[in-house]
KOLNULUM-393801 format. One record per residue (C-alpha): residue number from 0; residue in three letters; x, y, z. Coordinates in steps of 0.2 Angstrom, whole numbers, plus 5000, padded with zeros to 4 digits. Each point is the difference from the previous one (the first is absolute). Layout:
N
 num residuo    u    v    w
 NUM     ALA    X    Y    Z
...
END
This chain:
340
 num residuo    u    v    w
   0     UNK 5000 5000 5000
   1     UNK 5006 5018 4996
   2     UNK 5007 5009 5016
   3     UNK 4997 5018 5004
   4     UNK 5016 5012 5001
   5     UNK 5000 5013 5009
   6     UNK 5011 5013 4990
   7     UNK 5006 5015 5013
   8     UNK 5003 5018 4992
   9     UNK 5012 5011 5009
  10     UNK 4994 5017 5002
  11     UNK 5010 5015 4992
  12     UNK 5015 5008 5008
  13     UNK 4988 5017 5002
  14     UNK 4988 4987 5008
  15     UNK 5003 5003 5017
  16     UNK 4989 4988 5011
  17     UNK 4989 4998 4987
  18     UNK 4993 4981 5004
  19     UNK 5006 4986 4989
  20     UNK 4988 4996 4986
  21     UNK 4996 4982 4997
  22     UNK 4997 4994 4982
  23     UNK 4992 4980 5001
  24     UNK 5003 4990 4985
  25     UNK 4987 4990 4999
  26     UNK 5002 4982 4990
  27     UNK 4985 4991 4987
  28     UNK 4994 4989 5015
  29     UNK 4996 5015 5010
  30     UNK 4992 5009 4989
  31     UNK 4990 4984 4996
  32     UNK 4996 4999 5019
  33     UNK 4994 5016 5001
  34     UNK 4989 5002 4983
  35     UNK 4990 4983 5007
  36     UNK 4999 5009 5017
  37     UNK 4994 5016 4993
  38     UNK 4987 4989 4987
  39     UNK 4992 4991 5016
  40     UNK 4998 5014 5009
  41     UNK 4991 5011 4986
  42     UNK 4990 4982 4993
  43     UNK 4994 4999 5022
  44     UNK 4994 5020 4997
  45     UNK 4990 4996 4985
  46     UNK 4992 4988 5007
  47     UNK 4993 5009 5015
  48     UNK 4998 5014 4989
  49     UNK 4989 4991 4985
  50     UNK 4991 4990 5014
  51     UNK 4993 5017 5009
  52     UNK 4997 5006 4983
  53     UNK 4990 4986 4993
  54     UNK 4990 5000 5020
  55     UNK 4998 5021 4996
  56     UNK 4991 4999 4983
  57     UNK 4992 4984 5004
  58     UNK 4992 5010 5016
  59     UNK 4997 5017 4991
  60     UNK 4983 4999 4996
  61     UNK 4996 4995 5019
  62     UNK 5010 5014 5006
  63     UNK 4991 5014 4990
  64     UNK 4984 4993 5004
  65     UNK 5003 5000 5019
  66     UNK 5012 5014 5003
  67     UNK 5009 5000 5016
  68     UNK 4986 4991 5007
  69     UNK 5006 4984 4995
  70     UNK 5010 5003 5017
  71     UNK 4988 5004 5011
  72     UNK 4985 4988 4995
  73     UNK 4999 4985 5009
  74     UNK 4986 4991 4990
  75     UNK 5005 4990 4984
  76     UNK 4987 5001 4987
  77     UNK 5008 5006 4985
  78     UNK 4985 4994 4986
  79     UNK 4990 5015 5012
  80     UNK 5017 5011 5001
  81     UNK 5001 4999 5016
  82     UNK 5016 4993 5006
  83     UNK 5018 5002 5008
  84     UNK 5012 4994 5010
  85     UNK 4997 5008 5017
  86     UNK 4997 4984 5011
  87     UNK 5010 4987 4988
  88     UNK 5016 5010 5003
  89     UNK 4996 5003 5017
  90     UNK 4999 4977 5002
  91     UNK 5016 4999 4990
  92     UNK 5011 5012 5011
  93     UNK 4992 4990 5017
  94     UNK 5001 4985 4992
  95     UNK 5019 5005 4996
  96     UNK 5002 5007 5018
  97     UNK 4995 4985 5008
  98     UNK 5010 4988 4989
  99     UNK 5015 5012 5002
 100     UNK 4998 5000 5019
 101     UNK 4999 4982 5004
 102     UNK 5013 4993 4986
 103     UNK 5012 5017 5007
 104     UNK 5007 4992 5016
 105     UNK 4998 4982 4993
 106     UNK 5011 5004 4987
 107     UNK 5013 5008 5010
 108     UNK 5002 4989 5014
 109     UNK 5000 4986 4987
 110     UNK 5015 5008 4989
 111     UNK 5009 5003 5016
 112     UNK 4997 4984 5007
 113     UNK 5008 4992 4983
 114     UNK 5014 5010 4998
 115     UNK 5007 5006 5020
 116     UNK 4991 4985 5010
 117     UNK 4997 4984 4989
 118     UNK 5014 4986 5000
 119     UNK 5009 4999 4983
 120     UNK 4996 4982 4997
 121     UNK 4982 5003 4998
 122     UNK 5001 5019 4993
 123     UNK 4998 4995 4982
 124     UNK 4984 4988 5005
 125     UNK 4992 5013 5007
 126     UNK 5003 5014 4984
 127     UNK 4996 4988 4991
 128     UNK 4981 4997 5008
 129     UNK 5000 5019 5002
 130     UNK 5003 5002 4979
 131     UNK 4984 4984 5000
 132     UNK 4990 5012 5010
 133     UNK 5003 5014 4986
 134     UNK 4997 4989 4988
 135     UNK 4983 4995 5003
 136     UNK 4985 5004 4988
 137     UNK 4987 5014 5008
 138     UNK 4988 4990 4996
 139     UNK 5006 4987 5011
 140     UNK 4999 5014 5017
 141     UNK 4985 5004 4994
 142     UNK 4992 4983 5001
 143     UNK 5010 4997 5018
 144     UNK 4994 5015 5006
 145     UNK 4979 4997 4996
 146     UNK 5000 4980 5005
 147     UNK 5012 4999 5015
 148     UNK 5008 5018 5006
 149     UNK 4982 5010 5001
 150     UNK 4992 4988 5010
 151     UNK 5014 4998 5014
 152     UNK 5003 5020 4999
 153     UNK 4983 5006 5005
 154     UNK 5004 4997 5019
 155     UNK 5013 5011 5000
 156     UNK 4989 5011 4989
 157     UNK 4986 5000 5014
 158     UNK 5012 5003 5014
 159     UNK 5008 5015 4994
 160     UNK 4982 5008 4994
 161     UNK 4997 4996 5018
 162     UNK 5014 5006 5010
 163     UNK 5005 5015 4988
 164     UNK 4983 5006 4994
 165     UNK 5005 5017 5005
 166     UNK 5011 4999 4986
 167     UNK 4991 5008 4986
 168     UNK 5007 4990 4986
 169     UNK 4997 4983 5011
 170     UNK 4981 5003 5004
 171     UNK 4989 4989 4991
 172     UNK 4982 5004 4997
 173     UNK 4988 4988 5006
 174     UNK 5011 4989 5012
 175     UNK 4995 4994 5016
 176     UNK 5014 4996 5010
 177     UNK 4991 4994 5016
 178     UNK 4992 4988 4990
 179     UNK 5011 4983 4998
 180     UNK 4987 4994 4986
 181     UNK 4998 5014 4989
 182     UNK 5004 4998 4984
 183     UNK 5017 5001 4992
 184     UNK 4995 5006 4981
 185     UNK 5004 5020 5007
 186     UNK 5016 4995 5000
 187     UNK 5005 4988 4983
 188     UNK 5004 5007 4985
 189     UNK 5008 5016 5009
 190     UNK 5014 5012 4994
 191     UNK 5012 4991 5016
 192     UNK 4998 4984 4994
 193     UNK 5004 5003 4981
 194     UNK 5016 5012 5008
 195     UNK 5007 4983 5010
 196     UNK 4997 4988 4985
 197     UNK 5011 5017 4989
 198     UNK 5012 5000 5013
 199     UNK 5005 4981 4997
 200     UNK 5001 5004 4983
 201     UNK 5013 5016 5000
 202     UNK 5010 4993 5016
 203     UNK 5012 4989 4991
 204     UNK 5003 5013 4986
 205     UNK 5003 5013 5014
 206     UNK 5009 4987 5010
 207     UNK 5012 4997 4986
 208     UNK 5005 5018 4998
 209     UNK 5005 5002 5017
 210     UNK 5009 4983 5002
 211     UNK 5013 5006 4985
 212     UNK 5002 5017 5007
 213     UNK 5002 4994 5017
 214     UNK 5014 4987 4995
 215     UNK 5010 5014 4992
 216     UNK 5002 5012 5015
 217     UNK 5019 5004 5000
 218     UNK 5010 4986 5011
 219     UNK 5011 5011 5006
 220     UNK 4988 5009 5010
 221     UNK 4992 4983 5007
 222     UNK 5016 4995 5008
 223     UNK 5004 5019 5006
 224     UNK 4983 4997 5008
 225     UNK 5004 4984 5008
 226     UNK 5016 5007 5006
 227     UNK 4993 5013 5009
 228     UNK 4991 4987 5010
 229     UNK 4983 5001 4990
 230     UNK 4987 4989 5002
 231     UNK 4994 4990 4985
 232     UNK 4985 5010 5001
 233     UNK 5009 5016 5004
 234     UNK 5011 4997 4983
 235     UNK 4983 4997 4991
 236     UNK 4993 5015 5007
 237     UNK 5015 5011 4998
 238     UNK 5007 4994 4982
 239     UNK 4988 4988 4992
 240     UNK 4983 5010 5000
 241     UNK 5008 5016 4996
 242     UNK 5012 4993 4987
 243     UNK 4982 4990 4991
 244     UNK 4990 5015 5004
 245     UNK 4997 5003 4981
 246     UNK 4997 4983 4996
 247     UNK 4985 5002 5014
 248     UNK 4992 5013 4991
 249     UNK 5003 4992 4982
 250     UNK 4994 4984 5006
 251     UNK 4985 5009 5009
 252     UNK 4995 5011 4983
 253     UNK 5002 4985 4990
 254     UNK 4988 4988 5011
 255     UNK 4988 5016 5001
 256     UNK 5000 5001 4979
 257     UNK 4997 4982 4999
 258     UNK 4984 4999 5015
 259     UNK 4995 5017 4992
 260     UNK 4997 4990 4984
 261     UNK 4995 4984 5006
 262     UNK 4985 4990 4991
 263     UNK 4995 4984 5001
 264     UNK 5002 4997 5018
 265     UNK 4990 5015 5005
 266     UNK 4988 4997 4989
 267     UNK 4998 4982 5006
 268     UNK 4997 5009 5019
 269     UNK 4992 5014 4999
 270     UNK 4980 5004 5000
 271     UNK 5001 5016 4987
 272     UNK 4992 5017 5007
 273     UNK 5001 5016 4988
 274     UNK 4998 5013 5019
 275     UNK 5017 5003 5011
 276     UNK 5001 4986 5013
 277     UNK 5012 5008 5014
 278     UNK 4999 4985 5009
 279     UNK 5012 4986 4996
 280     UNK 4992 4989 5011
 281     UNK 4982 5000 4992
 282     UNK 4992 4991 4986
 283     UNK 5005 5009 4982
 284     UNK 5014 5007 4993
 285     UNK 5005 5001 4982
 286     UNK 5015 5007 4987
 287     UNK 5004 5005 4985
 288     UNK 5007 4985 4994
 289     UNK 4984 4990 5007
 290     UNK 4990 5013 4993
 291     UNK 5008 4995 4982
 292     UNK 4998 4984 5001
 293     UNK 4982 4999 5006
 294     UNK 4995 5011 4985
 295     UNK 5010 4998 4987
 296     UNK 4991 4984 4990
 297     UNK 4983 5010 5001
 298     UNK 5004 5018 4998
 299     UNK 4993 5012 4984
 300     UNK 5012 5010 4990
 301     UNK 5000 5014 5011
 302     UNK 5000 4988 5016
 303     UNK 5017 4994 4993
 304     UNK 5005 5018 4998
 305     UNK 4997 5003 5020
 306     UNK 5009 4983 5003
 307     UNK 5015 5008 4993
 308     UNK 4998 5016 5008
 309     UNK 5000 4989 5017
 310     UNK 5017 4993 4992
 311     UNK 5007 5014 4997
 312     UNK 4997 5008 5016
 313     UNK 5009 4983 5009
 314     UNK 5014 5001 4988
 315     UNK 5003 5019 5006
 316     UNK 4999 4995 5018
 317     UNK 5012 4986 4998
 318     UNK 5013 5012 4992
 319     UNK 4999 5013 5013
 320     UNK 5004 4986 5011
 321     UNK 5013 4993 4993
 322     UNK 5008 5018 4996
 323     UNK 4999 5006 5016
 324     UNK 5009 4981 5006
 325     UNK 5013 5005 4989
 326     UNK 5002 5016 5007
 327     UNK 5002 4995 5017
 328     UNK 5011 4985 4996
 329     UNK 5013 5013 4991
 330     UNK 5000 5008 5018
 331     UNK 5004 4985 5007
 332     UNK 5016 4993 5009
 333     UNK 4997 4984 4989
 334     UNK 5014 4996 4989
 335     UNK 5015 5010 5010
 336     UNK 5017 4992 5003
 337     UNK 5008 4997 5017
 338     UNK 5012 5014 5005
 339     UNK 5015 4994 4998
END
């Protein structure tokens, strides 16, 4: 492979202390390198680009018809033109908060625990059932989640709508918690249990994030640690989590993209309701991707045009997450050398 010389020119007599210029030769297989580079990077941003395009004049006629409405309208009934997004974007971010929440500390005691605690014989066993989890179809969580995992959750369910009513957002309307018999049906289907079932779901991606930022914390600075009398949750504490702290947040953004676009196993969950449901706990929730699903084999011409402006408005929402992830990652510590 062509090398890269470095060719140094001396700075004129009348100079002074002007710096030293470097000139960079660089060789055909560097400039080979950085052409494909460049190619994937623009080819990535025309994607993006020609998918919000086709979602923007797919959704036009939608958009003129309802305005800046189409945000505040709960009701979906776009053959009457009356429809937005007001209470379907309102399920997605809870569904999203609840998934990101639970699978948060799972993922992160889980990455530490494989990478700082876990014996090295059986390291590789458990990324490797960490990656199977990650690998699993949605529609396999989803079926999980409505035969076994809804049924065994609503007891946890009813003790938290009992104990923490006063929270506004886990009351639930029409409960009767003195009553041991009364029925369960308030709380199936709810926006709580479609957030656990998303939480498996993104864990192992978030996990695996973390675990390869954890591993590449500077060693130097581990033994310092050590060396200073450090516990092995003190070197953790001091070096690890700050070292990885980027990795957290990508990790984070990137399980929050994914539950904020999560289908099948929501859809398989959920009892769909087009008002705001504020309370996780209760009966009916719904999303955008749901919301798509549910409609899309049945919907007119301009239905399909409303569709796409419900698409359009998650693929918006997904970018500004994900952009203001990257943001704070580039503020991050992740990535920095030991002092030497």
């Amino acid at each position: 492979m062509a090398s890269t010389q470095v060719v140094s020119r001396i700075p004129e007599a009348d100079g002074g202390d002007a710096p030293r210029r470097l000139k960079v030769a660089k060789g055909m297989g560097d400039r080979v390198f950085r052409g494909q580079l460049t190619a994937a990077g623009i080819a990535v941003l025309a994607v993006m680009a020609a998918v919000g395009l086709f979602l923007l004049l797919r959704a036009g006629q939608a958009l003129r018809v309802q305005g800046w409405g189409f945000l505040t309208t709960e009701e979906w009934q776009p053959d009457a033109q009356n429809f937005g997004i007001a209470a379907v974007l309102t399920g997605t971010v809870l569904i999203a908060g609840v998934a990101v929440v639970v699978s948060l500390p799972l993922a992160v005691g889980t990455a530490l625990f494989i990478s700082e605690v876990a014996p090295r014989r059986i390291r590789r066993t458990l990324v490797a059932m960490v990656d199977l989890m990650a690998a699993v179809p949605s529609v396999v969580y989803g079926l999980w989640g409505l035969f076994f995992f809804q049924g065994h959750v609503i007891g946890l369910s009813r003790w938290l709508s009992t104990w923490f009513h006063w929270v506004p957002f886990l009351k639930v309307d029409g409960a009767e918690p003195g009553d041991p018999l009364a029925s369960a049906s308030v709380y199936t289907a709810s926006t709580f249990i479609a957030g656990i079932v998303v939480a498996m779901m993104v864990a192992p991606i978030m996990c695996s994030v973390m675990r390869e930022v954890f591993t590449q914390a500077p060693a130097g600075e581990r033994e310092g640690a050590f060396a200073l009398g450090s516990t092995r949750w003190g070197m953790i504490r001091s070096v690890v989590l700050p070292y990885g702290l980027g990795g957290m947040i990508g990790g984070t953004m990137l399980g929050l993209g994914r539950a904020l676009g999560e289908t099948i196993a929501v859809y398989l969950i959920i009892s769909p309701v087009f008002t705001i449901q504020p309370h996780i706990l209760q009966t009916g929730a719904n999303s955008v991707s749901s919301l798509i699903a549910l409609h899309y084999g049945d919907a007119s011409e301009f239905g399909m045009s409303a569709l796409m402006a419900a698409g359009l408005a998650l693929f918006l929402l997904t970018l500004v997450v994900n952009f203001t992830a990257s943001s704070i990652v580039a503020r991050s510590r992740s990535g920095a050398q030991s002092e030497g």
